[in-house]
C-alpha positions as CSV (number, residue, x, y, z in Angstrom):
1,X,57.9,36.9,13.7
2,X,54.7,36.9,15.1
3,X,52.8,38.4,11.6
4,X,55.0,36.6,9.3
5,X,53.9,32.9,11.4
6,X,50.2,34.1,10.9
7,X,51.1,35.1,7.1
8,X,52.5,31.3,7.0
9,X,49.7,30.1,8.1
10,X,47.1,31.6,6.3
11,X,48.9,31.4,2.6
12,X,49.0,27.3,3.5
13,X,45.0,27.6,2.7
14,X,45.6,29.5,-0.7
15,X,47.4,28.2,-3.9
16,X,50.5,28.4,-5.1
17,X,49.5,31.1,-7.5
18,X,48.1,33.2,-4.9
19,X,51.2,32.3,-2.0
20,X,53.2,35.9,-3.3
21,X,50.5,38.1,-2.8
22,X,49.5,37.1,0.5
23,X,53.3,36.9,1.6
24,X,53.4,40.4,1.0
25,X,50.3,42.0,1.5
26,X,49.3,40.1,5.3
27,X,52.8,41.4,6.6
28,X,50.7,45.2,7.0
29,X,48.5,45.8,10.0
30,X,46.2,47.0,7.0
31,X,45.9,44.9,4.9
32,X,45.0,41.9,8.3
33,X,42.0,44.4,8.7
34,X,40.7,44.0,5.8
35,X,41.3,40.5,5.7
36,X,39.8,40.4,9.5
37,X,36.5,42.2,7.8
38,X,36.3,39.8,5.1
39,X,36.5,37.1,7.1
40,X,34.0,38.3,9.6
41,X,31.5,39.9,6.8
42,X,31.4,36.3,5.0
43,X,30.9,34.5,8.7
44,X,27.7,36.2,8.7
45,X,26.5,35.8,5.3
46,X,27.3,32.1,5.6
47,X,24.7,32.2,9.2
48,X,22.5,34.6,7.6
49,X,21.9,32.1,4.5
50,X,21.8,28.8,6.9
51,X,19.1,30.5,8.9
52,X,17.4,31.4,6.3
53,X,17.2,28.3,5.0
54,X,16.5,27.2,8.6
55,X,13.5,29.4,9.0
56,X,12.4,28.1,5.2
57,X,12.5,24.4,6.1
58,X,10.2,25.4,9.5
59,X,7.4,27.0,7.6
60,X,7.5,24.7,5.0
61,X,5.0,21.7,4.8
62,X,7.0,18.9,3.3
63,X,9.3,16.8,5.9
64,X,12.9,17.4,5.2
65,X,13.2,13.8,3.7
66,X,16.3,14.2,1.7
67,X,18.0,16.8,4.5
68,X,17.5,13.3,7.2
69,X,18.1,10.3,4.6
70,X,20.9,12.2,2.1
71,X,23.8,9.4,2.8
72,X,20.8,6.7,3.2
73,X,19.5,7.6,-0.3
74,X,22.9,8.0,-2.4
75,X,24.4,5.4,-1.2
76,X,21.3,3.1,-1.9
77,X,21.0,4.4,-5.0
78,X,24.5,4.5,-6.0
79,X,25.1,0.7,-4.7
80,X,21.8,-0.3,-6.3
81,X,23.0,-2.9,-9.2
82,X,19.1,-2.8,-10.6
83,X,16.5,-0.3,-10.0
84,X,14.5,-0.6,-6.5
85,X,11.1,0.1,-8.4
86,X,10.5,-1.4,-12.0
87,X,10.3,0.9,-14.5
88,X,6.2,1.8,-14.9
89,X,6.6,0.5,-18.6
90,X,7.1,-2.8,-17.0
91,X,4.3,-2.6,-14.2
92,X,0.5,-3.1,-16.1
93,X,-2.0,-0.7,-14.6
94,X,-5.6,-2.8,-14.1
95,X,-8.9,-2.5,-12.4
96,X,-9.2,-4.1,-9.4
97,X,-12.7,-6.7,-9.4
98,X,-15.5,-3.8,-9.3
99,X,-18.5,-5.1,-6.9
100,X,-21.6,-3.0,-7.1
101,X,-23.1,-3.3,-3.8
102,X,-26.5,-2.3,-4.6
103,X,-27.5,-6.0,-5.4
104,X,-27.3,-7.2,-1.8
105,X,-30.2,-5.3,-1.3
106,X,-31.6,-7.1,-4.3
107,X,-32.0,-10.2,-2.7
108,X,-31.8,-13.7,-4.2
109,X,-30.1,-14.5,-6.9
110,X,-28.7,-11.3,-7.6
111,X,-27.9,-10.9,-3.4
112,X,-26.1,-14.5,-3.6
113,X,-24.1,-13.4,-6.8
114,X,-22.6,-10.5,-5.2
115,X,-21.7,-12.2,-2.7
116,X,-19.9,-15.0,-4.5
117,X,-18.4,-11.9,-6.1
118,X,-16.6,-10.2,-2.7
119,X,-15.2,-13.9,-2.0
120,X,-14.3,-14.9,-4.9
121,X,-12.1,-11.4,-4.9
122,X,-11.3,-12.1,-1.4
123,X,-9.8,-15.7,-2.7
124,X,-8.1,-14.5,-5.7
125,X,-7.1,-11.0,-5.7
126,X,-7.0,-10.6,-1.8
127,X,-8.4,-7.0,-2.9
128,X,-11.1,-5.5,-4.8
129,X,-13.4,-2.5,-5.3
130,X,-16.6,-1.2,-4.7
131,X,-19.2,1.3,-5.4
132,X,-22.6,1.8,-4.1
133,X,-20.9,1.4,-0.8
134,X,-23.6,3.7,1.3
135,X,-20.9,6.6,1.7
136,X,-21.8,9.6,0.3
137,X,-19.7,11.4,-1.8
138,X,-20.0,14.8,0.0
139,X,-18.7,12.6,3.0
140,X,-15.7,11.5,0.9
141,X,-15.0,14.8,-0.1
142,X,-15.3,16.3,3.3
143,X,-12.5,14.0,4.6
144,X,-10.4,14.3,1.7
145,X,-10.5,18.1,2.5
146,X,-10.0,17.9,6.1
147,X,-6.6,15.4,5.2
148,X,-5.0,18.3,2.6
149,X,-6.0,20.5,5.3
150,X,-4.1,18.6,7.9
151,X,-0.8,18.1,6.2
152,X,-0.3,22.1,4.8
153,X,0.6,23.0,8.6
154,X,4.0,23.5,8.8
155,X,6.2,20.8,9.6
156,X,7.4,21.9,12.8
157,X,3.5,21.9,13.9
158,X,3.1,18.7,12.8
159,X,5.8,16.8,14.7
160,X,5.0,19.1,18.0
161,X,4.0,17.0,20.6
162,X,1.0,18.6,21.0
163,X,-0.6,18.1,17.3
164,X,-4.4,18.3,17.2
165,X,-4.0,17.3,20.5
166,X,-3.7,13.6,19.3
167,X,-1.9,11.3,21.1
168,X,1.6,11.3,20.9
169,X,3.3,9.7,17.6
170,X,-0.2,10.2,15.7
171,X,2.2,11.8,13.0
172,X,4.4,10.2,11.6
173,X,6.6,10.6,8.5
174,X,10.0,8.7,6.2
175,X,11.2,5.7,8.3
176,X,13.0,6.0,11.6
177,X,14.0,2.9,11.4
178,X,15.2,2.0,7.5
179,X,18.7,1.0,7.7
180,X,18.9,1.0,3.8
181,X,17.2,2.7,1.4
182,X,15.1,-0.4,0.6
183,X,13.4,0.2,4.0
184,X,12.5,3.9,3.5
185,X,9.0,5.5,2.9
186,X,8.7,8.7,0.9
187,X,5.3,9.3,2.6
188,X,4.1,11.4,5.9
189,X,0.6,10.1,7.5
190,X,-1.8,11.0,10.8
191,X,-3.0,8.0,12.6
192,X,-5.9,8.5,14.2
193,X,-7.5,6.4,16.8
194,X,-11.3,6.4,16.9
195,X,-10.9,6.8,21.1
196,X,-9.1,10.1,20.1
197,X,-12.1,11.1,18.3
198,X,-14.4,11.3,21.4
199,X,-11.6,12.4,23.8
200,X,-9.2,15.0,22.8
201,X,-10.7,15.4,19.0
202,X,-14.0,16.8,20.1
203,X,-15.4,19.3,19.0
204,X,-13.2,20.1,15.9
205,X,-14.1,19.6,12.3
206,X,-11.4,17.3,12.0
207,X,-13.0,15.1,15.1
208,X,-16.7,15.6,13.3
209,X,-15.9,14.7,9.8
210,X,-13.3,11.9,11.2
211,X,-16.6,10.4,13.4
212,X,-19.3,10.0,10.7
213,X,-16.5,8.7,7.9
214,X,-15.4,6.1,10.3
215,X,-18.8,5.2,11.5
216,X,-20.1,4.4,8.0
217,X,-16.8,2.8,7.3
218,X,-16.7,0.3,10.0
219,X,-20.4,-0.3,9.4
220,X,-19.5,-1.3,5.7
221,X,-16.7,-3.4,6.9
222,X,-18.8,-5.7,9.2
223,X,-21.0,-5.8,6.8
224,X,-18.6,-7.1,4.3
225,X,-16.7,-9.4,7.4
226,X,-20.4,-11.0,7.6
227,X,-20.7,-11.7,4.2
228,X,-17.0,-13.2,4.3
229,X,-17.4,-15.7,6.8
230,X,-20.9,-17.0,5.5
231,X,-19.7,-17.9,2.2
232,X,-17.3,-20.1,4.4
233,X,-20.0,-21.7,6.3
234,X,-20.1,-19.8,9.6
235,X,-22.9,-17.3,10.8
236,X,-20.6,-15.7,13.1
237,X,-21.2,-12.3,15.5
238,X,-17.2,-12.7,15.9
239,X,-16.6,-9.6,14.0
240,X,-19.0,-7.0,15.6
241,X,-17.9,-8.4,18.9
242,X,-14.4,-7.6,18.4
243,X,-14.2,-5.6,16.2
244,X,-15.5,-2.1,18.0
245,X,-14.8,1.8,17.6
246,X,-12.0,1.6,20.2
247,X,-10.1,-0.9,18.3
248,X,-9.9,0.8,15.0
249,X,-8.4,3.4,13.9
250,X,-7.8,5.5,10.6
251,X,-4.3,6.4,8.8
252,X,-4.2,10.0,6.7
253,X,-1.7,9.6,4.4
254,X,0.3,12.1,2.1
255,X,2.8,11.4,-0.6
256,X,4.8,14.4,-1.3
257,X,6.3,14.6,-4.7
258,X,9.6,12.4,-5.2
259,X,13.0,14.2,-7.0
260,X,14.0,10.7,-7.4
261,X,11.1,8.8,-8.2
262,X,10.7,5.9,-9.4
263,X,13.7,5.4,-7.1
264,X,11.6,5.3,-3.7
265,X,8.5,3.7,-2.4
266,X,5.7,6.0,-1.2
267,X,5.2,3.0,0.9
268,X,7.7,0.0,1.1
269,X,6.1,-3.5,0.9
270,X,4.0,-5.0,3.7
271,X,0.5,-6.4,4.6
272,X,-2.0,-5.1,6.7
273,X,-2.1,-6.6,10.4
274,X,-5.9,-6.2,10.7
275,X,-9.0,-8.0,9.7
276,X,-10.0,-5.5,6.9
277,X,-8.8,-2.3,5.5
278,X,-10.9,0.2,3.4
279,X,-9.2,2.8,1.5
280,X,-10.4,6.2,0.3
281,X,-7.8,7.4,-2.6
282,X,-7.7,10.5,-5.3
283,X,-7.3,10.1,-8.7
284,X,-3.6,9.9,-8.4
285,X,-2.0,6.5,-9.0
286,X,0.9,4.8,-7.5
287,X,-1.0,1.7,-5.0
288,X,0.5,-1.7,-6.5
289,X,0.1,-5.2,-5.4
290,X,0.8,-8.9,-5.7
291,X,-1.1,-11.1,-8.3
292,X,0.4,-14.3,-9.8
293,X,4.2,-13.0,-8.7
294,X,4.1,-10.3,-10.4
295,X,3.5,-6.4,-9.1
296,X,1.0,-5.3,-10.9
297,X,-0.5,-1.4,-10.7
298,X,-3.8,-0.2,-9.8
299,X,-5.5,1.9,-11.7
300,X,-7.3,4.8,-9.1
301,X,-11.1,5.2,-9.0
302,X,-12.0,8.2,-6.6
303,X,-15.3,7.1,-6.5
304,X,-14.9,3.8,-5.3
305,X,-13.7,2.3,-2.2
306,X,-10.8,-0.2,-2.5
307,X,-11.1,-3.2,0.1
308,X,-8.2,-5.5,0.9
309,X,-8.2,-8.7,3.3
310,X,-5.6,-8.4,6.5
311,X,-3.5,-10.9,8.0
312,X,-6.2,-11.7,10.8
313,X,-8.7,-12.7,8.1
314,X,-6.0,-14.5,6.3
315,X,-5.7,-16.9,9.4
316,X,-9.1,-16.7,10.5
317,X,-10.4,-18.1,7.3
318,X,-7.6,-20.8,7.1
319,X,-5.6,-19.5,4.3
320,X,-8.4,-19.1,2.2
321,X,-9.1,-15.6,2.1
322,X,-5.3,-13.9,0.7
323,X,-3.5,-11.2,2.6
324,X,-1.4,-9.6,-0.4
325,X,1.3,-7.6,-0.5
326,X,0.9,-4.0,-1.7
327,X,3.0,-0.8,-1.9
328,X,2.8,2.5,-3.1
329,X,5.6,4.1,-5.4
330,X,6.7,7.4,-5.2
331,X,5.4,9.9,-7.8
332,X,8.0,12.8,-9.5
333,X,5.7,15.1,-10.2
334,X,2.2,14.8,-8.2
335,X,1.5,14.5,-4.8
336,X,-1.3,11.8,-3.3
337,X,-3.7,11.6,-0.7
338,X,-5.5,8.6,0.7
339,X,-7.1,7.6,3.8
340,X,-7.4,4.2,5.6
341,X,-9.0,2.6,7.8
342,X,-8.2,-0.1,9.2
343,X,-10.7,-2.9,11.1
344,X,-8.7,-4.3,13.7
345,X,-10.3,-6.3,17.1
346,X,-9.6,-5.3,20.3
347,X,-6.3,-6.4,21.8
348,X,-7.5,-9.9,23.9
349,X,-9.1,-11.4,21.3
350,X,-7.9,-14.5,20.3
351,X,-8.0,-15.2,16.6
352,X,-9.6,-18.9,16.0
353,X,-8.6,-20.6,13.1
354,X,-11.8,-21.9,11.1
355,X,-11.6,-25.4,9.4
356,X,-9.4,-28.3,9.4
357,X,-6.3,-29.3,9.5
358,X,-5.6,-25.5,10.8
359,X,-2.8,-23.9,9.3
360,X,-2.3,-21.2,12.0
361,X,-2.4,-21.5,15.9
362,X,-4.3,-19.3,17.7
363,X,-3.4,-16.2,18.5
364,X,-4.0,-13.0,19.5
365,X,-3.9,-9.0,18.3
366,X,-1.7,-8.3,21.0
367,X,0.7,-11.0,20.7
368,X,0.4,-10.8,16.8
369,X,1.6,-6.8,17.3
370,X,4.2,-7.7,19.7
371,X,5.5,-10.0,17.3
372,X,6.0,-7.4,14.4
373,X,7.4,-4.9,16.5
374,X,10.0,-7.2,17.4
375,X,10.9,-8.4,14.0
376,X,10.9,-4.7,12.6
377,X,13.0,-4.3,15.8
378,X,15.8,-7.0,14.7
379,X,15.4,-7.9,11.0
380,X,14.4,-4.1,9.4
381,X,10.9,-6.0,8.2
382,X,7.9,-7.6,9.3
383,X,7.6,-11.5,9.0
384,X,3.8,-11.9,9.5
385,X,2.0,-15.0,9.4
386,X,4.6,-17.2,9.0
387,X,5.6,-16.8,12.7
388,X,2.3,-18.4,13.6
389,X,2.0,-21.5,11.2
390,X,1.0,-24.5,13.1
391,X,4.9,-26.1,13.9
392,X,6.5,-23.1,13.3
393,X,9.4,-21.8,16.0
């Protein structure tokens, strides 16, 4: 009785067609041998294979973004009643406002034109690109060999806690805290704070080529933060007093290729909580912003930088300098590299609003962080500005 219950209860798995045969054949110690080896000899071909594929996903380089978001992505995408991205037919690819800055060293009229140039952009576009920019290109190229370099380790390196010997959540990858697919970020990226440079950086050739990058960076930035508040009326040392090495740092990025692109952003939708953000990109596309209401896509210059105003320069100069919304969309085939950095002020300063009636209240870096942590936190997005508008609650 004791065989024929197991018999019973193994022929319940089978069906019908095969009930007969196992009736008869499981009644012999025998034939439960052989049955017992199968068993056992496909136990371990089942671990060997998942350890396999284990020990493939820990050398590998790519995050295991569809292993983590699986339900996150088919259901999105199976619930989705239009397409998250518009098709590229739909998006036009332009040029971003070219600005050779060679002419400021021109002086007169040609000085005052190029500078009507960045603020008019500034106004209109709330981004634009340059050339002439004082970075050389071997400089470029250095750091956009030092990123590709970065992000072949392994993954498993990469999310140790002791990366680079950064500080801890320098890397960073997907998004933790997407609830929906909307909310999710088909991108990995190294953040990089200029204090890590001289502390635990030092000495590497990530920490060198990071330190002369950032220091021609930033001194392009204040340079172009001068020029910014002058055409507004102000002479102001604002900008090189806040905004230091310590309170800047620079973002790596790396958009592995996308299965189910255009389905995904690279990056979802945001603006930039800083003052100013330059961005070093390769000839792959996939950067798109905000102009007139419509998402439009920017076509990729390599040899240019691409400049776009933050949120603190939004409110500093009253509203009149735009803060636009960007993204990058995921590419099928190709993956892309870019590096930011981003000029941010050190976290007391308070940003003053300049001219009248102000739109904003004052406010400052810290409180302006706190603020978007919070509504990431409890909303799934960033709210911004708006939370600072003069009567606002």
């Amino acid at each position: 009785m004791h065989k024929r219950g197991k018999s019973n209860a193994i022929c319940t798995l089978h069906t019908n067609h095969t009930k007969k045969y196992y009736r008869t054949c499981l009644h012999t110690p025998f034939h439960w041998f052989i049955y017992i080896i199968f068993a056992k000899t496909f136990c371990f071909a089942l671990s060997t294979f998942l350890q396999v594929k284990s020990l493939s996903m820990m050398n590998s380089s790519d995050p295991p973004f569809y292993e983590i978001y699986k339900t996150l992505i088919e259901e999105g995408l199976g619930k989705a009643q239009k397409p998250i991205i518009d098709k590229p037919s739909i998006i036009q690819e332009c040029e971003l406002p070219m600005i050779d800055l060679s002419k400021l060293r021109l002086g007169g009229v040609e000085r005052e034109e190029c500078m009507e140039d960045i603020a008019k952009a500034s106004r209109e576009w709330g981004f634009f690109q340059v050339m002439n920019h004082g970075i050389p290109m071997e400089v470029l190229e250095e750091i956009r060999l030092e990123e590709v370099n970065v992000f072949q380790r392994p993954f498993v390196e990469k999310i140790g806690e002791k990366f680079l010997n950064l500080s801890p959540g320098s890397y960073r990858w997907g998004t933790p805290s997407a609830t929906c697919i909307h909310q999710l970020s088909w991108s990995e990226a190294l953040h990089i704070s200029l204090e890590d440079i001289s502390g635990s950086l030092t000495g590497t050739p990530l920490s060198s080529t990071v330190e002369q990058y950032s220091e021609l960076v930033l001194k392009l930035a204040q340079k172009l933060a001068e020029i910014l508040a002058e055409k507004l009326g102000y002479k102001s040392t604002f900008f090189q007093e806040t905004c230091v090495p310590s309170s800047c740092y620079l973002r790596m990025n790396r958009y592995p290729p996308c299965p189910i692109s255009p389905g995904l952003f690279g990056l979802m939708p945001h603006t930039d909580s800083d003052f100013l953000t330059i961005l070093s990109q390769d000839e792959v596309g996939g950067l798109q912003l905000v102009k007139d209401g419509k998402w439009i896509a920017v076509k990729p210059n390599p040899q240019a930088l691409v400049i776009n105003i933050g949120d603190f320069f939004q409110a500093w100069s009253n509203g009149i300098y735009k803060s636009v919304e960007h993204r990058v969309v995921a590419n099928e085939h190709a993956e892309r590299f870019s590096t930011a950095f981003f000029v941010c002020p050190i976290k007391d300063a308070v940003i003053q609003i300049c001219g009248e009636p102000p739109k904003y209240r004052p406010f400052s870096y810290q409180e302006y962080r706190r603020q978007v942590h919070k509504d990431v936190k409890n909303l799934g997005q960033k709210v911004g500005l708006a939370r600072f508008l003069v009567g606002a609650t």
